[in-house]
N, C-alpha and C positions, 0 to 999 in steps of 0.2 A: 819450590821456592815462591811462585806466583802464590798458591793458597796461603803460604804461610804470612807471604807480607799484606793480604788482602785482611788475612785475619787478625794480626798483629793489630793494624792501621787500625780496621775499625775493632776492634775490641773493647775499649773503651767507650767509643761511641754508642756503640750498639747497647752495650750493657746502661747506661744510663738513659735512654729512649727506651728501653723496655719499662723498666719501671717507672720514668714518667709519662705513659701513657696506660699502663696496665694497674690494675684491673679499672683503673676511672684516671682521669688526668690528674696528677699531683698537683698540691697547693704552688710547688716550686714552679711545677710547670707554666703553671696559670700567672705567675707572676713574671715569669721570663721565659716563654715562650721561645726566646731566639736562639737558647742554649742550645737546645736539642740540634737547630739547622748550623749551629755555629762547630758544636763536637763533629756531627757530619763529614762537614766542610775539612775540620782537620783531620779526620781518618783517612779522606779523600789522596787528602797531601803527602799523610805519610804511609799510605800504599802504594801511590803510584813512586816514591823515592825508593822502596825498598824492590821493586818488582826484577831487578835485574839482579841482585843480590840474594834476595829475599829475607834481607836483615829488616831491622826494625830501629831507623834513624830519624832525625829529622830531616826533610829537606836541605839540599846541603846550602841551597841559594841564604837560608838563614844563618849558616854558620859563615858563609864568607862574608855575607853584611855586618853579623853580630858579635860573630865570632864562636867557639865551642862553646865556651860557658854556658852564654845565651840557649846558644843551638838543644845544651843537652839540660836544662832548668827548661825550657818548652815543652819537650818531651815528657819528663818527670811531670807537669804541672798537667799538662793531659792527660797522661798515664792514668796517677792517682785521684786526681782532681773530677776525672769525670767519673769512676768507680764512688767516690767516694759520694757526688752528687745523686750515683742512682742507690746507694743506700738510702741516702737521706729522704728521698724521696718517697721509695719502698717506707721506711718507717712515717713519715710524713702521712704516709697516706693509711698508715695502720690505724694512728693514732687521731687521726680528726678528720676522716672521710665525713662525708657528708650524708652515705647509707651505709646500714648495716651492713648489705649484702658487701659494699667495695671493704670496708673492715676488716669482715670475717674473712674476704678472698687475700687479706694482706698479711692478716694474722697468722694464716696457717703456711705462709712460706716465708717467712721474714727469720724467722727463728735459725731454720735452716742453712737462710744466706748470709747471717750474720755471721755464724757459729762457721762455717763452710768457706766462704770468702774473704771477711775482712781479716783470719790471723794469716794469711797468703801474703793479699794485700801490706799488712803490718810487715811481715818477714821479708819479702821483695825490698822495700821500700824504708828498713832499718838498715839492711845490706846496700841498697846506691845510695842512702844517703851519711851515713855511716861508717859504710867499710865494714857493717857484720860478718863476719863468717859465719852460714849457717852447716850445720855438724850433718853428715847424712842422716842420721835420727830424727831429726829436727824439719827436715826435708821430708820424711817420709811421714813425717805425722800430719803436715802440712797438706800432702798430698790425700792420706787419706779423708781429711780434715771438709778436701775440695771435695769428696764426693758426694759429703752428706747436699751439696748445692743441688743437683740435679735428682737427689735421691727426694728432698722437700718438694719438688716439685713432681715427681711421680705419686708420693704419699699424698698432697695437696688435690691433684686429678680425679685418683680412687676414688679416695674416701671422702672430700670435699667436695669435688666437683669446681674444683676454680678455674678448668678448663672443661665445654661438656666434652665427655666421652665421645658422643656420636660425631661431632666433628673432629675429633683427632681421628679416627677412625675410617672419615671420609677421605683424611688425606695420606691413610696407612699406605704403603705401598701393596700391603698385600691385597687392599680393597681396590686401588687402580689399576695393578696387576689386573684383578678380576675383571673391573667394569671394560677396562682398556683392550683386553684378551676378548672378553665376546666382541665389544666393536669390529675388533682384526677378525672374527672368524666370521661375521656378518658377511663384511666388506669380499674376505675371500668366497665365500658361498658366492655373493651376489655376481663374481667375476668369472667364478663355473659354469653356472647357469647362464650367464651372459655367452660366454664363448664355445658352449655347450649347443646355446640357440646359436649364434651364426654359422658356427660349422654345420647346424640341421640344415641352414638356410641355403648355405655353399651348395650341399650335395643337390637341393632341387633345382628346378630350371623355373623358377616363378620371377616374370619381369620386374622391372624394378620399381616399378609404384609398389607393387605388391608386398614385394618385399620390405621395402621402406615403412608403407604402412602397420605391419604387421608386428616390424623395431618398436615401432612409436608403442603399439599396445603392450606387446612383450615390457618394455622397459618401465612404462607406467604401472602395471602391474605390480612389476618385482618389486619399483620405490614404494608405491603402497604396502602393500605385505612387508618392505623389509621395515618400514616405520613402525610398524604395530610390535612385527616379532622384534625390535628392538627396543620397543618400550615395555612389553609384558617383562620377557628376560630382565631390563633392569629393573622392576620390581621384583622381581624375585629378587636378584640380588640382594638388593635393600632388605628384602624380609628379612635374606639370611643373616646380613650382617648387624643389623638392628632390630634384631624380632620384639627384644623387649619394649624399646620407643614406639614401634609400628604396630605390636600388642595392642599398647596403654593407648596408643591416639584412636584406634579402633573403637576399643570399647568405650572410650569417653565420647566419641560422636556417636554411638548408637546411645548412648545416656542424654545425648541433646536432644535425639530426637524425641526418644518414648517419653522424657519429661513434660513433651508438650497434651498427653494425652493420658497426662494424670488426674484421678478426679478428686481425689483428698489428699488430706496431709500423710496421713500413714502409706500412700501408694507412693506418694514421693518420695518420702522419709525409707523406704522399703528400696526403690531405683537407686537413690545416690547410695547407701547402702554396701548394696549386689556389687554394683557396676566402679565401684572406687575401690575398693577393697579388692576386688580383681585386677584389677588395673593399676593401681599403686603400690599393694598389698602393704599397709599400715600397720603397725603392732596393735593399734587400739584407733577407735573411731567413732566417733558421735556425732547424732546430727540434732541440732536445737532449731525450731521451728515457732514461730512467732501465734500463741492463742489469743492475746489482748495487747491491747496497747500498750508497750515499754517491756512486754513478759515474754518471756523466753521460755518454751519447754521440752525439755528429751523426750525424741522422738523414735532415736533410736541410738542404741548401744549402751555398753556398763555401765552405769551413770549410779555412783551415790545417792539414796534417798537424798541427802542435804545439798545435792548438785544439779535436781531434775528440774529446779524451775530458780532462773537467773535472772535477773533486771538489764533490759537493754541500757539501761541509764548509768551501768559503771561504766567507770571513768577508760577502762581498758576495752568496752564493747562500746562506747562512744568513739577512742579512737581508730576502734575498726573499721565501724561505720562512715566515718568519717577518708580512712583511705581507699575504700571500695574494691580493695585488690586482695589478693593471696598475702597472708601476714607470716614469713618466718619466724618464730617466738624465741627466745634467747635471754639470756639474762639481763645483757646488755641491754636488749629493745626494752625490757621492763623495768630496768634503772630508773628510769626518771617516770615512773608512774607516782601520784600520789597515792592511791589506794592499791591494798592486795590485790592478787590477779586473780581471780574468783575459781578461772577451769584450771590452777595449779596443779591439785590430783592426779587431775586426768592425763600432765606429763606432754600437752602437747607441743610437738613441734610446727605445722604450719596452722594456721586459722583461717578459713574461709568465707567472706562475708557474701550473704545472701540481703540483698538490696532493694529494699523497695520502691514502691513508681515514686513518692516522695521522697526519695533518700533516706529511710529509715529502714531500722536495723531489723527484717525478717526474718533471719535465719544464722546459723551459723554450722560450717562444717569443721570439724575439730577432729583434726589427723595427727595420729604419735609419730613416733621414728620410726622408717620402713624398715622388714626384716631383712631387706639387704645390705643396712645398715647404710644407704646412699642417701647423701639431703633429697632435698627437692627442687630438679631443676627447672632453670628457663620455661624449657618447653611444657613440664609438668603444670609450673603456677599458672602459665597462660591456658592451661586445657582446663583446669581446675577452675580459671574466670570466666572460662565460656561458660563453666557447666552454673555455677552459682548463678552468672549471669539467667540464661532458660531458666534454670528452676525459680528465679524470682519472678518470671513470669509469669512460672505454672501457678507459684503460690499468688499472684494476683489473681488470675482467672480463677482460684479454688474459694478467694477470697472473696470473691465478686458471686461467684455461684453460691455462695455460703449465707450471701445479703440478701441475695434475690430468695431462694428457699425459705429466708428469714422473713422477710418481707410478704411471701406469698401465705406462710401460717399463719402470721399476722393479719394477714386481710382474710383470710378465712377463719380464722377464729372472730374479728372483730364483724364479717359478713352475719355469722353466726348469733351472735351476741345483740346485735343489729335488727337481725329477725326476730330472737326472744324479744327484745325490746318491742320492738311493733306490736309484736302478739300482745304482750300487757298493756301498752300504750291503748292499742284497742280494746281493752276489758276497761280503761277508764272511760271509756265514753257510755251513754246512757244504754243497757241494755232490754230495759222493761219500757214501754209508755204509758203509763195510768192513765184510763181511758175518759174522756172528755164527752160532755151532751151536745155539746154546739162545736169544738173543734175535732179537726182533723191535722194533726201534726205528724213533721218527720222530717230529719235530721242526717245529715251524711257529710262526712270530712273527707278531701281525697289531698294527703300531704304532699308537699312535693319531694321530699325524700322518704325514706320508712320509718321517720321518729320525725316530728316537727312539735310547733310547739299551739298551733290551731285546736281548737275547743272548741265543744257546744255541748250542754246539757239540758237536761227536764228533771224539775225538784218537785214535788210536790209538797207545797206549804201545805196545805191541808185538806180536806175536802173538797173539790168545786175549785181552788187555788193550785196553778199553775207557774212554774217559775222558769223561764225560759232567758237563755245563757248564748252568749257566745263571746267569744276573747281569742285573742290572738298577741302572743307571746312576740317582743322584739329580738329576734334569731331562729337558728333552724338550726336543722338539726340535733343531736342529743341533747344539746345546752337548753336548746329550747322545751323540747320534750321536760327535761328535771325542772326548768320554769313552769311548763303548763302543770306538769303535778302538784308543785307546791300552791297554786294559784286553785289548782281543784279545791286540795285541803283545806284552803282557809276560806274558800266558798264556802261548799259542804261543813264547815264549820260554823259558819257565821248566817248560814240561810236560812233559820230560825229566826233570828229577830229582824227577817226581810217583812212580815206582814204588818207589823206591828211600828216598825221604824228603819224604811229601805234605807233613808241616806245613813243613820250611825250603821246599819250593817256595812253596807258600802265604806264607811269609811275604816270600820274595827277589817274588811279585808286590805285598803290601803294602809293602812299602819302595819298590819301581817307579813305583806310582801314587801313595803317600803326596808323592812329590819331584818328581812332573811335573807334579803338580795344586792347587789351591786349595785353601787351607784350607776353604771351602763343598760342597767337591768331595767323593765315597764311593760306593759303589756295594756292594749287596748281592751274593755269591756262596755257589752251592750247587756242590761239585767233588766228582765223585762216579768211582770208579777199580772198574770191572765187570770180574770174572774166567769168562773164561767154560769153563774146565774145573771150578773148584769152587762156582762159580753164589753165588759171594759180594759183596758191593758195599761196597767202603769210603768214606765220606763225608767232606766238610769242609763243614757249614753255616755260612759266614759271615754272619749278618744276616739271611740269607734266610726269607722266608716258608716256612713247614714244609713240604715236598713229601707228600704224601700215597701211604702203600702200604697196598693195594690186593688181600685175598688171600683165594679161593674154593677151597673144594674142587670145583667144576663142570668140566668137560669142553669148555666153551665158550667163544668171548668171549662171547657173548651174555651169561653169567652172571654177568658182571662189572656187571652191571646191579643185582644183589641182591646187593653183598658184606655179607657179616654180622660183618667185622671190617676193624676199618682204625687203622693205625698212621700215627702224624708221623712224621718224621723234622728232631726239632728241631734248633734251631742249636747248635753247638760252638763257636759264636766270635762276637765282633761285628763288624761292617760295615769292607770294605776299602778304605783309604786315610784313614782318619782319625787314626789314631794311631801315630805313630813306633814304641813299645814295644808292638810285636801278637805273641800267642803263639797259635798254631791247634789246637786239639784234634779227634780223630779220631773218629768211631763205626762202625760196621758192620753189617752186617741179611744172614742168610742168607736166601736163595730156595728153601731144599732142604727146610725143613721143613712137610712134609706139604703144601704148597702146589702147586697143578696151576695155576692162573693167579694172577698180581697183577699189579700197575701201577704204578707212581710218577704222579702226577700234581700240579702245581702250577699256582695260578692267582693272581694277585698286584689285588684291591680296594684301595682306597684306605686308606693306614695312614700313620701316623706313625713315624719312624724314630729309634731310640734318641739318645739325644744327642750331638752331632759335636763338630768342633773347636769353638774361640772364636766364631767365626762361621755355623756353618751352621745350616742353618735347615732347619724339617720340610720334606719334600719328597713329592709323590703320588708313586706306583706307576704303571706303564704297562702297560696288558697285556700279559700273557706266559703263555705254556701250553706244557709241557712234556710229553709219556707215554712212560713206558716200559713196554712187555711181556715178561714172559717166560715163557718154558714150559717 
């Protein structure tokens, strides 16, 4: 009689607090809140009124206030009233949950408790308010009607998973039987052995520190040892009872880890693979891996030609990306997509998103229905995030080792290319010196990288005529180099009509470079036209740093160590290729006077170069060293 008015009372109760808070709080709930503590309250009332009967009244304090009418329209209005609030609810929350998952967990038992409970509900409740007589036919259909309730919710478990398995499981009794039986067989063991030692202890004659002492280790002992054999035993348990959970969590932490010591895509593409399909065991399974930017390509499994390579940019792997978690796919979720769902085909049920360090879309794992026909639960999607989680890792670190590799042919192809350069760079400089009666020259470049754009030459205008060069190019490296060649060319072009008329030479090479180069582009020239029967030397300093001469009355070169005078030889013009309107002026320096050795030497430190076109900018000097001797 106790159970029955316990159950009676809250019955109602109870059924409307399940399904406003199950599978997620109902909209009813959230908006009145107080109902659920207010039902409570009145099962409370009308349990403890029926506990010594064990009928199912109202309190009777209400019918002598209100009277019966009152008393028995209370009961009826709770009865029904709160059944009918946790349908509403149930449906409520089928119908406009806020996630898929609380949806699909309302849809697959709502059916059942419709069909199952409310024609009961209806028939109770036509009969007290009505006076129906219901026919015993009519009862029994009702009844059987009630069992499809509890039968939706076994079906919904299974095959759903709207409850997981392993926790109902935890609280089977035949699993706490188990867990609860070895605790009791522990506990007795430990009480054996206990009483086992003091009765050893009784029979000697060991005083009683000794004794005492010896408790103390004894019983430390056995609490250690009985901790351990009580924690291994419960893992086994567990194995026994969840082998497939405790499988699948296995092999997906040993997939966290070897992901880390993956060195490509296909190694990885190969791990999640193995190690999922084990562990999940999926009907079908693919995994798409990120080649370029926004591109997606199968990396592993059946994949349609027309399927192997996907754009991160649809609207349904944007949304992926975007949620960063394990995707259940359903029709529903893909309702409100604008565009088709691209991996339709392939029939997937969960989607996987592999995340990059910018939140972009690296990877995707694309799982079908398992062959146990079981969704995918809780525990599943969270081992599933760990794993995408690592493998987006690994695919950074393959990414970054992929850059560097890139990077490193890169400089060794451009090392390469670098050094052929130099090699030619040095076939343009003078390799013969036509040999001279009164001079001794010679020429040597040391760039500061392996291509620059520093020059010097020896032309020979013609017999006895000497034509000695040097320029230096505003830049370095390569740039500068492709500037000192084209500046070679239109020398070596135009240094024929140097004996005849230096400045139009000089100026037909500034009109050359002014029109094949940048306005940022110039280059300094010293063009120097040596006679060698009247020991004369005619100049064009464009720009150029002042070469220095060099002139001793001694007998030696040595003595050119102590010269006691030294002349510039400053510029007659400014910088070549800067300006359209360039007019070049000449100077000249004999070697005859009283001079027995001098030199020309030039050496170019860091300077600033006169003002250029619109654009250019000061530019450093590159080493350059020039000597001339004569005697």
């Amino acid at each position: 009689m106790t159970y029955r008015a316990i159950f009676n009372g809250y019955n109602p109760a109870l059924f409307f607090l399940f399904f406003a808070v199950f599978p997620a709080r109902s909209p009813l709930d959230r908006r009145g809140p107080w109902l659920k503590w207010l039902g409570l309250a009145l099962g409370l009332s009308f349990a403890l009124s029926g506990l010594g009967t064990g009928g199912y009244e109202t309190p009777a304090v209400v019918g002598r206030l209100f009277g019966q009418q009152v008393s028995r329209a209370v009961r009826m209005m709770y009865t029904y009233g709160f059944h009918i609030l946790g349908l509403v609810s149930l449906v409520d929350n089928a119908l406009s949950a806020s996630t898929l998952e609380v949806r699909r967990k309302s849809r697959v038992i709502v059916w059942g408790t419709l069909v199952g409970v409310a024609p009961v509900i209806l028939g109770l409740g036509a009969q007290e308010l009505f006076r129906f007589q219901m026919s015993l036919w009519l009862i029994a259909v009702l009844v059987l009607l009630l069992y499809l309730y509890p039968l939706s919710f076994a079906y919904a478990v299974v095959k759903h998973r709207v409850l997981e398995i392993p926790v109902l499981l935890r609280r089977s009794a035949r699993y706490l039987l188990v867990q609860r039986g070895s605790l009791l067989l522990h506990i007795l063991v430990g009480a054996a052995a206990t009483a086992l030692f003091a009765w050893g202890l009784s029979r000697t004659r060991l005083v009683a520190p000794v004794a005492l002492t010896g408790g103390v280790i004894f019983g430390s002992a056995l609490a250690l040892g009985g901790i351990r054999v009580h924690r291994a035993t419960a893992q086994r348990i567990d194995r026994a009872f969840f082998r497939s959970a405790y499988d699948a969590r296995l092999i997906l932490e040993d997939l966290v880890e070897k992901t880390r010591t993956a060195t490509d895509r296909n190694e990885l593409a190969a791990l999640l693979e193995h190690h999922l399909k084990q562990a999940l065991q999926p009907a079908t399974f693919a995994v798409y891996l990120e080649i370029s930017d926004q591109q997606l390509s199968a990396a592993r499994g059946d994949i349609p030609q027309e399927l192997r390579l996907i754009s991160a940019e649809e609207p349904v792997m944007a949304q992926l990306a975007r949620r960063g978690k394990p995707w259940e796919v359903s029709e529903e979720s893909l309702a409100d997509s604008p565009a088709p769902f691209p991996l339709a085909p392939l029939r997937p049920e969960c989607l996987v998103p592999i995340v990059g360090r910018d939140s972009r879309l690296a990877g995707v794992l694309v799982l079908g229905p398992r062959l146990s026909e079981e969704p995918y639960s809780g525990e599943d999607k969270h081992l599933l995030a760990t794993v995408a989680s690592q493998a987006g890792v690994a695919l950074e670190s393959i990414r970054l080792g992929e850059k560097i590799a890139e990077r490193i042919e890169a400089e060794r192809r451009a090392a390469q290319e670098m050094e052929f350069a130099r090699e030619v760079q040095a076939r343009l400089f003078p390799q013969k010196l036509p040999p001279r009666k009164t001079l001794e020259y010679a020429g040597t470049c040391i760039q500061a990288r392996q291509v620059g754009g520093d020059y010097y030459d020896f032309l020979e205008l013609r017999p006895g005529r000497l034509a000695l060069v040097l320029t230096d190019i505003a830049g370095k490296g390569v740039s500068g180099a492709l500037l000192m060649a084209n500046l070679q060319a239109n020398l070596r072009s135009q240094y024929a009509l140097a004996l005849d008329d230096l400045p139009r030479s000089l100026e037909s090479v500034n009109q050359l470079f002014y029109e094949n180069t940048t306005d940022s582009s110039y280059a300094t020239l010293f063009f120097a036209d040596y006679d060698d029967y009247s020991r004369r030397l005619r100049y064009a300093n464009c720009g150029h740093l002042p070469p220095l001469l060099l002139r001793t009355q001694g007998s030696s070169r040595q003595d050119l160590a102590a010269v006691p005078e030294v002349e510039l030889l400053n510029p007659t013009c400014t910088v070549v290729g800067l300006f359209e309107d360039w007019r070049c002026g000449i100077a000249e320096v004999d070697f005859t006077l009283g001079t027995r050795w001098c030199s020309i030497r030039t050496a170019s430190p860091k300077r600033k170069m006169p003002p250029a076109r619109s654009s250019a900018r000061a530019a450093y000097w590159k080493r350059s060293r020039a000597m001339l001797t004569c005697r």
